[in-house]
N, C-alpha and C positions, 0 to 999 in steps of 0.2 A: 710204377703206379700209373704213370699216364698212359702206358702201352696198356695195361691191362683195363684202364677207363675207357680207350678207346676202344677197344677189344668188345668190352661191355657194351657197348650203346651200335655197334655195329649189329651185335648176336639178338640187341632187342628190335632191330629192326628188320631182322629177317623172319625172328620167331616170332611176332606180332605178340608175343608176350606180355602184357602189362603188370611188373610185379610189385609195384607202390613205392615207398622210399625206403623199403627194407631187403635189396634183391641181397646186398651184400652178407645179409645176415641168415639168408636160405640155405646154406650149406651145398652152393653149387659151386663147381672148379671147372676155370676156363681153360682151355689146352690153344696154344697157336696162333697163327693171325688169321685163320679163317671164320674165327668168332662163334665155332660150335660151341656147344655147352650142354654138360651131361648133369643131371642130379645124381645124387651120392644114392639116391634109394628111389627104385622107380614105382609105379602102382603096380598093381596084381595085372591090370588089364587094362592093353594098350591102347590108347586111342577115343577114349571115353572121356568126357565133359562132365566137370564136378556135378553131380544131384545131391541138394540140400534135401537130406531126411528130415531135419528140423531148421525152421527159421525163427528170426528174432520175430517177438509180438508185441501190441502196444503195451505199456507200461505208464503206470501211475505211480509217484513218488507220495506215500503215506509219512506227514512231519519229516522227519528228516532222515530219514531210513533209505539208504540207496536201494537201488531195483539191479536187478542181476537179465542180461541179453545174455541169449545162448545160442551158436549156429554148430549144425551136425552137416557135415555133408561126406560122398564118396564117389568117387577116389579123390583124394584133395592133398596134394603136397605140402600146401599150405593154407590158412583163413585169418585173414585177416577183418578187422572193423574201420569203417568210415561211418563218420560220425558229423553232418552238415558241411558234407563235401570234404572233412579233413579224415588222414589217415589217423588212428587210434594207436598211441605210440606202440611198439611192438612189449615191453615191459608192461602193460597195464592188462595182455592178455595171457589168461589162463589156461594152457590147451592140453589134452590126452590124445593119445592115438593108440587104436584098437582093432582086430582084424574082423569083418563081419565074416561068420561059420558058414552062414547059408551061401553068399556070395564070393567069399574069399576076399573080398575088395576091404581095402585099406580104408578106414573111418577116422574122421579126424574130429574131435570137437574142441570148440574153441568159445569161451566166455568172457566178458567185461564186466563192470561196476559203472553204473552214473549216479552222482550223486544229484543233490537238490540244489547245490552249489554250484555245476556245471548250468543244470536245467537254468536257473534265476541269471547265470550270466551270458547266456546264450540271447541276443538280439537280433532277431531276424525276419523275414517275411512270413514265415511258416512256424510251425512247432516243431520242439528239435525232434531232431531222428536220426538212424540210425539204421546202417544194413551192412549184410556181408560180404567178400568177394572172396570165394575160393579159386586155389591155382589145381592142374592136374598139368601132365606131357603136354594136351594138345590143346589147351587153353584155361579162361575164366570162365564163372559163370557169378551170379548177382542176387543176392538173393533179394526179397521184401523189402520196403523201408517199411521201419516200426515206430511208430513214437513214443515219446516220452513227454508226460507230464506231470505237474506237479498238482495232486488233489487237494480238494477242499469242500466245505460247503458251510455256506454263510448260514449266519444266525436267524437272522429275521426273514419271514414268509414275503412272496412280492405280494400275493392275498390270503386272507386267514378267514376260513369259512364265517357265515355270521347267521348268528341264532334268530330261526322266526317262526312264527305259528302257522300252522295251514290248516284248513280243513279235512275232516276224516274224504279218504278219495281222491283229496286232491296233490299233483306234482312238488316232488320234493327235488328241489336241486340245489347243494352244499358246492361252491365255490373254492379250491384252492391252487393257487401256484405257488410252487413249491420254494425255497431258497436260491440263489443260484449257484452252481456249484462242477464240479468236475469230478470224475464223471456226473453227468445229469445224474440227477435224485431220483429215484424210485417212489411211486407215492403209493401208502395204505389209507383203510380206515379204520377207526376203531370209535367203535358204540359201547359206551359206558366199559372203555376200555377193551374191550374186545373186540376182534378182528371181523369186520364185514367183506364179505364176498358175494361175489353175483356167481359164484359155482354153482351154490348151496340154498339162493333165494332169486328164482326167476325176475321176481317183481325190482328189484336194485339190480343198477347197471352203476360199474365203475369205470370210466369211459378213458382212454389214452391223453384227453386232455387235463386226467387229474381230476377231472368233477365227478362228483356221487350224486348220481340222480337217481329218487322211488319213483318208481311210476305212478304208481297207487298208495298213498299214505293210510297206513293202519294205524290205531291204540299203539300197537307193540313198536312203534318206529318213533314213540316221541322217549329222546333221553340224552344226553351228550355226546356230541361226536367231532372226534380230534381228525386233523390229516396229520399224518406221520410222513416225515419224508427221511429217506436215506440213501448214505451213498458208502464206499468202500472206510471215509474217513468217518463219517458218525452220525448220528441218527437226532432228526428234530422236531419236537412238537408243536403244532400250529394250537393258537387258540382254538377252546372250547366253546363250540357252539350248541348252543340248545335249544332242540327241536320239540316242538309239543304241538300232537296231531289233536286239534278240539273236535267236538262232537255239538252244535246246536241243539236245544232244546228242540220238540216238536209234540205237537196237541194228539192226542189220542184220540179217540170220539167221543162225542160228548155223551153225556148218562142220560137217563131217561128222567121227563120230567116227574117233578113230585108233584104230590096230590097238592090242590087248590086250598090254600091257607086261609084264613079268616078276613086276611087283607087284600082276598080275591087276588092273592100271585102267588105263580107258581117257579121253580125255580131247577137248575141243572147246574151241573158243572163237567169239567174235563182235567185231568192232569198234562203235565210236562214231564211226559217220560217215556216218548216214544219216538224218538230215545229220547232219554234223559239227560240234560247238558253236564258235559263233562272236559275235564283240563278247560277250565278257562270257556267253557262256549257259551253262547246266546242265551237267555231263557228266552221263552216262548211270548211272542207278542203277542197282544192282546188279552182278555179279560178269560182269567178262570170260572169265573160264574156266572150264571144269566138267568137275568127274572124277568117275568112279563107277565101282563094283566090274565089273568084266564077263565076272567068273565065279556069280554070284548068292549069294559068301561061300564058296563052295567051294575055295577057290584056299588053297594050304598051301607053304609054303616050309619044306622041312624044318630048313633053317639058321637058323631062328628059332621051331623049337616051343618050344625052353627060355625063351628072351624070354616066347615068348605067356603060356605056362602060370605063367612064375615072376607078370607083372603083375599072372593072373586071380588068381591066390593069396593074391598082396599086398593085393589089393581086397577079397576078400573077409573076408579077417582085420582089415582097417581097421575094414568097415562092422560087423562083431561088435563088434568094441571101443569103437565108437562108439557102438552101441545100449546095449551094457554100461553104460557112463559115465552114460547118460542114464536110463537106470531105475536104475541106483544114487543118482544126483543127485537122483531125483523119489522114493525112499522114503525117504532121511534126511531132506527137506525135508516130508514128508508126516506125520512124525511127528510134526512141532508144529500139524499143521491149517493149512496155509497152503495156501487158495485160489488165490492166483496167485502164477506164481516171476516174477519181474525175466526179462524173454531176453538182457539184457546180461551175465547169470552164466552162460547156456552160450556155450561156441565153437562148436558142432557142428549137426549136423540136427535137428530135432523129430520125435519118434514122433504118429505119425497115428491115431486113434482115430474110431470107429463109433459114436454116439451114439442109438438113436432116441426119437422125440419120448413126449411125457407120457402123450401119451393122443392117436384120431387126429382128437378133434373143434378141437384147438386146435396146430397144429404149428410155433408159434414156439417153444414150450418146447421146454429141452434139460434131460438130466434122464440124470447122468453112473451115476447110480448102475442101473441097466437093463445087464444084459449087451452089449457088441459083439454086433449082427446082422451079419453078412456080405452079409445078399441086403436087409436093407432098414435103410433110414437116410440121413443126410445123411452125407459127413467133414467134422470139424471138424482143426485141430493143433492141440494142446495143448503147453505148460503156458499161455502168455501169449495169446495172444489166437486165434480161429477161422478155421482159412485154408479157401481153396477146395479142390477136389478136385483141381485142378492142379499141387498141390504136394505130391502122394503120388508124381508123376515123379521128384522131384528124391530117395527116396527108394531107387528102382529100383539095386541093387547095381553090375548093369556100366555101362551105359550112364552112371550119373552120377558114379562115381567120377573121371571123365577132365574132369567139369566144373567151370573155375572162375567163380560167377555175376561179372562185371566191370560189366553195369549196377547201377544202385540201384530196380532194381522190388522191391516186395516178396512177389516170388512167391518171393525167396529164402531164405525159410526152408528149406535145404539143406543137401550137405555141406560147403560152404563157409564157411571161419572168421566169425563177425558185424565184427571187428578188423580182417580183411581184407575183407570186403566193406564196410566204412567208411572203406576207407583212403583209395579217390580221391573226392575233393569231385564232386558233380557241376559239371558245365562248363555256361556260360550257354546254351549253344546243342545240338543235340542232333547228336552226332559222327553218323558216317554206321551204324558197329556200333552204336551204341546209337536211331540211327532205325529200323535193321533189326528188332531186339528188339523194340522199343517197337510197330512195327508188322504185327509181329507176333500180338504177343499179344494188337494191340488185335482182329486179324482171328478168333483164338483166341474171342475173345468175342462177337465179333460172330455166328459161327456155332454159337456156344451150348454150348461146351466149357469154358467158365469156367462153373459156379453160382455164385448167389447163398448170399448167408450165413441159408438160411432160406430154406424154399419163399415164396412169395411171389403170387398169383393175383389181378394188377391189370384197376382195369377194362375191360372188352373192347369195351362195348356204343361201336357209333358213334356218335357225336356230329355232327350235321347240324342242320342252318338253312335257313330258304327265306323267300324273300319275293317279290311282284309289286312290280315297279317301274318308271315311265313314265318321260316327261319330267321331270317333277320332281324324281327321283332321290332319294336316300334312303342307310339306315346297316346292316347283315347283321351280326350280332353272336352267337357263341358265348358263351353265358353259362359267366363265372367261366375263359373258359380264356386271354384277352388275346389273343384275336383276333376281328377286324373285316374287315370290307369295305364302303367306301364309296364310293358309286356317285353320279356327283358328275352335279349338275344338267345338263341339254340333253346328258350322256351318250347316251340314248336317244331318239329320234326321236319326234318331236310323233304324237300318234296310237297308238302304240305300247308294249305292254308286255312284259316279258321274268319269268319266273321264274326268277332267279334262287338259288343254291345254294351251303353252305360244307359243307365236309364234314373232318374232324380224322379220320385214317386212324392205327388202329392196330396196335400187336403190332410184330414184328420183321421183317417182311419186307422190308420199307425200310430198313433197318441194313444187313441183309447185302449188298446192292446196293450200301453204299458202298465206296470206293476208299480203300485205304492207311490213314491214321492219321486218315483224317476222321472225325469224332460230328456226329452233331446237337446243335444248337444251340436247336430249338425243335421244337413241333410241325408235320408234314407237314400240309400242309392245300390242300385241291381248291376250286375254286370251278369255276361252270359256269353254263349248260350250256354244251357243244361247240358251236359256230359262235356263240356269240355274238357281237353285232355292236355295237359303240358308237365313238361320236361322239369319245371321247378317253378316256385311261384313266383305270381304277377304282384306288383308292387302300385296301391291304391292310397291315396290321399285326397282326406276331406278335409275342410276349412271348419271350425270348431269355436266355441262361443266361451269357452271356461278357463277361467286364471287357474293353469293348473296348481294343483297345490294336494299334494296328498294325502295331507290331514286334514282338510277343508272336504276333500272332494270322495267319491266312491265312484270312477267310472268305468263302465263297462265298454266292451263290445258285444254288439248282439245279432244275431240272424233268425231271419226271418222261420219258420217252419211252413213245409204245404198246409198246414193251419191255419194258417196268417196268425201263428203267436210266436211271442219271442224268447229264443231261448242267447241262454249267456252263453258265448265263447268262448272269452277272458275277460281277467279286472288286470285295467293295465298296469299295475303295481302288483303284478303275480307272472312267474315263470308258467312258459307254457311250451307246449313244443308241436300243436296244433297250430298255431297263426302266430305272429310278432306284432307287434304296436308300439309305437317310439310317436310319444306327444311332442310334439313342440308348443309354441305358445299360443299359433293361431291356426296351426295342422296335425293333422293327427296322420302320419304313414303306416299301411299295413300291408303283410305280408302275408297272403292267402294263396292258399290252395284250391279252395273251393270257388265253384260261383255259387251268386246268389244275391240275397237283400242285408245290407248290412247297413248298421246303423250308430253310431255313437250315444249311449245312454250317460248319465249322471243322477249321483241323488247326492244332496247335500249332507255331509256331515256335519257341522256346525253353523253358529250363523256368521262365520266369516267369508264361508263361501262365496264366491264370486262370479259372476255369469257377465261379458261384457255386454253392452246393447250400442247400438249404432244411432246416432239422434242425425236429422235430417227435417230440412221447414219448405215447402211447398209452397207456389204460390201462383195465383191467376187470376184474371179480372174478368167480373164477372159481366154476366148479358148487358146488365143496364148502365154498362160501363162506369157508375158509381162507387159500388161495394168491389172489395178486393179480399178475396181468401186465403187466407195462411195457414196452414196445414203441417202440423209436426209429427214425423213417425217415428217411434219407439221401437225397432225394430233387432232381434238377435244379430251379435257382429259378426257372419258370416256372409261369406259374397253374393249366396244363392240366397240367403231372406233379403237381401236389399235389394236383388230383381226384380221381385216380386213386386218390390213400390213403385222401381223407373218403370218397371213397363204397366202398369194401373195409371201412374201419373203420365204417360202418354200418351193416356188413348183420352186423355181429360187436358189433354193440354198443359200441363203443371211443369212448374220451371224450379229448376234448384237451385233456391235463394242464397246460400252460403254451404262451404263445404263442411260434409257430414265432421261427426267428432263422438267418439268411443267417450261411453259412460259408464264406471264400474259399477253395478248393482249387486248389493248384498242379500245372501239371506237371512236378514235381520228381521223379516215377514211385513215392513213400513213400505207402505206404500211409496209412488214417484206421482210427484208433482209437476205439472206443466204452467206456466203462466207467461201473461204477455207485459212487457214494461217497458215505459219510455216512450210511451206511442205521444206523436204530438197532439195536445188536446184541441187547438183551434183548429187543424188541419181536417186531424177525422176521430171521429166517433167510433164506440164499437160496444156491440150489444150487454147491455146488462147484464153479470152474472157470471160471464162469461171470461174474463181477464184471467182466472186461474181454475185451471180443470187436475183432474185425479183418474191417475189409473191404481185401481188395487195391487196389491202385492200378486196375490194370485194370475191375476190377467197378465202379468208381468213376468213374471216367473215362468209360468207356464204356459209360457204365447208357443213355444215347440216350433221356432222357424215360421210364424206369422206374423206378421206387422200389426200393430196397436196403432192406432193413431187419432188425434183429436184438432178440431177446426176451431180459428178465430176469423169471426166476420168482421168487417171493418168496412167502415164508409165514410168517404173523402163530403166534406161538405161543399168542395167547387170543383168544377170541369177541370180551373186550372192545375189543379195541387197534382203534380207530376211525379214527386218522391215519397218514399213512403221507408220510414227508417225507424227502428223498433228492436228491443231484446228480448230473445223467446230463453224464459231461467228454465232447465230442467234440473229435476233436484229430487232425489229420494229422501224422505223424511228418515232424520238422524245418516244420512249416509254422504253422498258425493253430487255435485253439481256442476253445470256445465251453462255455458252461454253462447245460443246461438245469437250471434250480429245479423241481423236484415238491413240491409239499405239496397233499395228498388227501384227503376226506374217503372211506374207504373203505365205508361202509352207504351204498348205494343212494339210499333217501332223501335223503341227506345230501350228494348232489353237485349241484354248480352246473356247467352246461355252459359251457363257451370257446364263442365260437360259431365254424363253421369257417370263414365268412366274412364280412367288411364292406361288400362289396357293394351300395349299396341299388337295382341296377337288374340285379341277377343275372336276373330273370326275362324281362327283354327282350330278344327276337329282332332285331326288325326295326323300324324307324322311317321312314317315307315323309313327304315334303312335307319343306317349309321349316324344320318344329321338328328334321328330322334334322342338321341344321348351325348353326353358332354364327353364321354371317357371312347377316344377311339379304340375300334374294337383289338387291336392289335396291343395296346397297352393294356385293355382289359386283362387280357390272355396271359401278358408274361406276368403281371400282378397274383395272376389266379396261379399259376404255374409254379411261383417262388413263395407264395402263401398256402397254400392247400395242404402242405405235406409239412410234420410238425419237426424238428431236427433241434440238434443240440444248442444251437446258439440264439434261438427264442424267436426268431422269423417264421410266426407262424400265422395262425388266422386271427388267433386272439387278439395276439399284438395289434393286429391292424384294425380290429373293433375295437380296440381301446385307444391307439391314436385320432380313430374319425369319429369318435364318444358313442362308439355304439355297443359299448360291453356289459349290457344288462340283459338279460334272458341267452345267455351264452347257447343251453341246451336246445336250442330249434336252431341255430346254426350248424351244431355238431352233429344234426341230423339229415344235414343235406347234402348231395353228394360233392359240392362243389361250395362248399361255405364261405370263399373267399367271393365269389361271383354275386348269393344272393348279399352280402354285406355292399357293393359295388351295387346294384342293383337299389338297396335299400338307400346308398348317398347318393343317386342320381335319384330317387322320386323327391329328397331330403331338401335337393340342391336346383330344380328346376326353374325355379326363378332366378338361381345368378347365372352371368353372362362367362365365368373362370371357373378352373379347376385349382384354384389357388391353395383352399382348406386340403385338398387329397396331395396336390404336390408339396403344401410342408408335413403332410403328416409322414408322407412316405421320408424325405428327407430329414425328418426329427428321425426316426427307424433307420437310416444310413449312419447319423451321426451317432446315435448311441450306442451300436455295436459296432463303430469302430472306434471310439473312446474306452469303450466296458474290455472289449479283448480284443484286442488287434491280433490278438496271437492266433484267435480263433478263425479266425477269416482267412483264405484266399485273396487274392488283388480283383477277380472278377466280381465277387460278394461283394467284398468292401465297398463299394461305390454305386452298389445298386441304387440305394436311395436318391443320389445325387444326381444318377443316369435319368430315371424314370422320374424326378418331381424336373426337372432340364427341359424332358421328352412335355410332361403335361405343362410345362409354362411355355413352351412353344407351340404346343397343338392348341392351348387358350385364346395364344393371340392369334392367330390363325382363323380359327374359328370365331373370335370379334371381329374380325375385317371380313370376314365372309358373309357375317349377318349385317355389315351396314354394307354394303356392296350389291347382294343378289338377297333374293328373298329365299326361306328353305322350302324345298318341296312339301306340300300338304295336299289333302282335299278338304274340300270346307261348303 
């Protein structure tokens, strides 16, 4: 035995033979000590290297049913299995041998069993597997590794579609990820149990990320629909969601009038059925029927002159006795020197007075004691706080006697009781008469029939930005206004550069174009030029004034048309796959394709609605170095209306007495209050009437990125009185208030300026190259590269919109050729004011850690630790890039 071992291990060393731990059992006989060695049975044909006709292939273990490997090869002396580097004992193989006709060659096939019992105790780096080695005369050969594993697929969906309404036309996108499971799940649809396909229906796209998206929602597309997932091991239902395409009501024309009645009116009507609302839509706002005089008031029924003449009579004598009450009320109370009366102590209307200003170099003062001028001056109403001119209507003897005000705007200081117009609570939601009002009045303003409290001449001059920008793409920044444009790498064509342009459009002409009870929300703002052309879209961020809340709020996006009207884009609580929009709480990001004028709209749904405003108190001493001006603006909290003040109060000299402070303003339609309190009374004086002023709801609401703002005069009664220290309350009736602190040093000298802004890169325009993004471009790359392409073990783009919270309108990413890039795109416009990439390197590193906890089986060792590689890689390029900005400054033009 030891001759013929040695014998053995000499013959494998010459025959370069590898024949595993079973040579003894091959049926070879060794002759001598020269270590030849003959097989008992040679192949058909000498000198030939085994070819596998058939190889093992992966395999799935179903419950506990072992899977059967098969390898064919010829000429093969022998085939044996290796199984994670171990031979497969020579007893657990099944073999035939058979002679091929065509070739004459010796064919050998050889089979195994694995169970689910090997698979489960198998620990290793990889998934088990398995492959062949056949022997012939003149060597091995090797086949495939195949592997094996064990299937399944879990119960619960990681998302289950979710049922909503859309309009007829508009994008329908159903959400599902499927179980997870092995093999990966196959996913269907089914509509009211039935199989949907995009073979069969152009308009439905069923896309590889599992989403079912209509392009075009029809009637026939509202009904239940399940995602079905399956795999080899069994089949699972996601919730039922249910879709229902409504249809809005819309007016028809209206009929033709009917003939002239006896009460001299004539009258028409229209239906709501064109189309007719249907599943749940809108009726038709406003009024089915209309009558009007159609004798032009000439029309006299003699059997009711006594009615007419007794009403105008009675009205007239009301409104005497009312004004009586009210100049009695306001000289007994005058006799003690009281500047403001309570208005909860009249019932009745307010007399309207003619104020004009100090003097005409400074026109925020009011200054009571000046005769009423008829042909020039602002109206204020007195006693309690300064109304618009709007509300000298509710004055007018006939027409407002017949009125009683039923909303809670406070344009009603009228004839109307105050006890009665507090009687009904406002209701959470805005009835349809009090949306008419409301929308009214907001249109009233919009076309500039409501004044301001106090002329007011913001700034005008345009506000524009430009920069060249190649390939390498770069950042377009309006200083100080919270708006940007970022114009993301391989944007623009290699070779190629574009000038591009931001432009912030002002004044009112863009109000008035809008529709119903919508405001602005932010500044209107252009970019360009016209036909620009780029590679994927540019990523824009405006600064925005609305507590978002999506039952509170209805906001759009809108652009402009060469009409100068505006059409809707999207409602940002709607999938779209035209543009993206991701609110934050004081920016709004988007993701455009086009140039153009875009805009931020809102219209309140309820009156919980919320709009923030920005309070701010001005102050400056006047000519005759006596009197000293206080100045408070009410102004939208975005960063481009409060421009608009510091550079007005510039050019006047105006100092900001205390730092600004965010005011929530509801749409509860009550007006905001301003007053002044605490003012020293031996030191200084301040004009009559004047301690508490009013801006209406409306002027408030629909200021559209204008400043409001209203003046208190005050005058020191000595040269010496140096300090001047006082509390400015601002407060919405029934709603939130706020306290501006003044304390001044009023001599010149003697003031220290607020500065108007923090800013430290107010001066930069534009930023080109690499320093204009936080994500160096080389880590961009491998992110896009290991995200872009969707694979078994869930690293794909979604993931990574749902680590960085950007997994709402999935369908406009799945439409770009590179969805990993614009999502990276969208968190650097998201993320431009922090100084780390801190948020991207744990997300990526939470994505390391969970598939390598979920299956480690699944992964490679290079996989495995992508997360930990690249969130490593961005917490080093962070710091990096923090010492590089307190160090050197970054390249800009400016």
């Amino acid at each position: 035995p030891g001759r013929a071992d040695a014998t053995f291990k000499t013959w494998k060393k010459k025959s370069t033979l590898s024949l595993g731990p079973y040579a003894c059992n091959m049926g070879f006989a060794f002759t001598g000590a020269t270590g030849d060695a003959q097989p008992e049975a040679l192949p058909s044909v000498q000198g030939t290297l085994p070819h596998f006709i058939q190889e093992p292939e992966d395999a799935y273990i179903v419950k506990s049913n072992p899977i059967k490997l098969r390898c064919r090869a010829a000429p093969a002396l022998q085939i044996f299995f290796k199984c994670n580097g171990e031979w497969v004992h020579q007893n657990e193989h099944f073999s035939q041998e058979y002679k091929d006709l065509n070739t004459g060659l010796k064919v050998r096939e050889v089979m195994i069993n694995v169970s689910r019992q090997q698979v489960e105790d198998f620990h290793g780096p990889e998934d088990y597997w398995c492959l062949c080695v056949a022997w012939s005369h003149l060597g091995t050969s090797k086949s495939r590794k195949a592997t094996v594993r064990i299937a399944y697929l879990r119960k619960n969906f990681e998302q289950d579609p979710q049922g909503k309404e859309v309009p007829i036309n508009g994008m329908i996108v159903l959400h599902c990820r499927p179980p997870e499971g092995v093999p990966v799940a196959e996913v269907e649809w089914l509509k009211n149990e039935e199989l949907v396909s995009s073979l069969t229906d152009d308009n439905i796209d069923t896309r590889a990320d599992h989403n079912l998206i209509i392009n075009e929602a029809r009637l026939s597309d509202s009904g239940n629909y399940t995602c079905l997932a399956s795999n080899i091991v069994a089949k699972r239902r996601s919730a039922t969601a249910t879709v229902i395409v409504f249809v809005d009501g819309g007016w028809d024309e209206w009929s033709e009038w009917t003939v002239c009645s006896s009460h001299c009116e004539r009258q028409r009507n229209r239906g709501c059925n064109s189309p007719a609302p249907r599943h749940r839509g809108k009726m038709c706002e406003g009024n089915g029927e209309a009558t009007e005089n159609c004798t032009d008031g000439l029309c006299m029924d003699s059997s009711n002159d006594v009615a007419l003449y007794s009403g105008l009579g009675a009205g007239i004598i009301a409104v005497a006795i009312l004004v009586v009450a009210v100049m009695l009320y306001r000289k007994n109370h005058s006799e003690y020197g009281v500047d403001v009366i309570d208005s909860s102590a009249l019932t009745g209307g307010f007399q309207s007075f003619n104020f004009k200003t100090t003097r005409q170099g400074n026109p925020l003062l009011l200054n009571s004691s000046i005769q009423p001028d008829l042909t020039v001056g602002r109206t204020y109403s007195t006693p309690l706080c300064f109304q618009d001119n709007t509300d000298k209507e509710l004055f007018d003897p006939l027409p407002d006697i017949k009125v009683k005000v039923q909303s809670s705007f406070m344009v009603s200081l009228g004839v109307a009781e105050r006890a009665e117009f507090h009687a009904k609570a406002p209701s959470e939601t805005f009835p349809r008469d009090l949306s008419r009002d409301y929308c009214s009045t907001v249109d009233r303003r919009k076309k500039g029939l409501l004044t301001l409290n106090g002329p007011f001449n913001t700034y005008k001059e345009q506000q524009r930005t430009t920069g060249v920008f190649g390939h390498p793409g770069g950042r377009l920044v309006v200083p100080n206004t919270g708006v940007s444009l970022l114009v993301p790498h391989g944007a623009v064509a290699e070779n190629m550069s574009w000038e591009m342009y931001m432009v912030i459009n002002q004044g009112e002409a863009s109000v008035q174009t809008l529709e119903g009870c919508e405001i602005l929300l932010g500044p209107e703002v252009t970019y360009g030029p016209p036909g620009l052309d780029l590679f994927c879209p540019v990523a824009m961020t405006i600064a925005h004034c609305a507590e978002v809340d999506a039952e509170n709020w209805n906001i759009q996006l809108k652009r402009k048309t060469p009409e100068s009207k505006w059409e809707e884009v999207m409602s940002v609580d709607e999938e779209s796959t035209s543009c993206y929009c991701l609110m934050d709480s004081t920016s709004c990001h988007l993701l455009l394709d086009q140039p153009g004028s875009y805009a931020l709209v809102g219209e309140p749904l309820t009156q919980v609605a919320i709009k923030r405003l920005k309070l701010a108190v001005f102050g400056s001493l006047e000519s005759d170095a006596m009197s000293y001006s206080l100045r408070v603006y009410c102004v939208d909290d975005t960063p481009h209306a409060f421009q608009g003040v510091v550079a007005a109060e510039k050019t006047r000299g105006g100092q900001l007495l205390e730092e600004p402070k965010m005011l929530p303003f509801r749409a509860n339609t009550f007006s905001l209050q301003v007053s002044i309190q605490d003012v020293p009374q031996f030191l200084w004086s301040i004009k009559p009437f004047t301690t508490c002023q009013e801006f209406s709801f409306p002027q408030v609401w629909c200021s559209n990125q204008q400043p409001l703002h209203c003046a208190f005069s005050l005058e020191r009664y000595s040269p010496a009185t140096a300090q001047l220290s006082c509390k400015i309350s601002v407060r919405q009736v029934k709603g939130h208030e706020q306290i501006l602190q003044v304390y001044t040093a009023v001599a010149e000298t003697e003031k220290e300026s607020v500065p108007f802004f923090m800013q430290t890169d107010c001066t930069i325009t534009s930023q080109t190259g690499p320093k204009a993004f936080k994500i160096p471009l080389s880590i961009r790359q491998r992110i896009c590269a290991t995200f872009d392409t969707a694979n078994a073990k869930g690293k794909d783009w979604q993931l990574l919109a749902q680590k960085l919270h950007l997994d709402r309108n999935l369908g406009y990413f799945a439409k770009q050729l590179s969805p990993s890039a614009v999502i990276l795109s969208l968190w650097e416009a998201r993320h431009q004011d922090t100084a780390d990439l801190d948020s991207l390197a744990s997300a990526l590193e939470e994505i390391g850690k969970i598939h390598s906890k979920s299956s480690p089986k699944d992964q490679d060792e290079p996989e495995s630790d992508f997360g930990q590689t690249e969130a490593g890689s961005l917490c080093r390029t962070g710091k990096l890039a923090s010492h590089q900005t307190e160090d050197s400054a970054p390249e800009y033009t400016g």
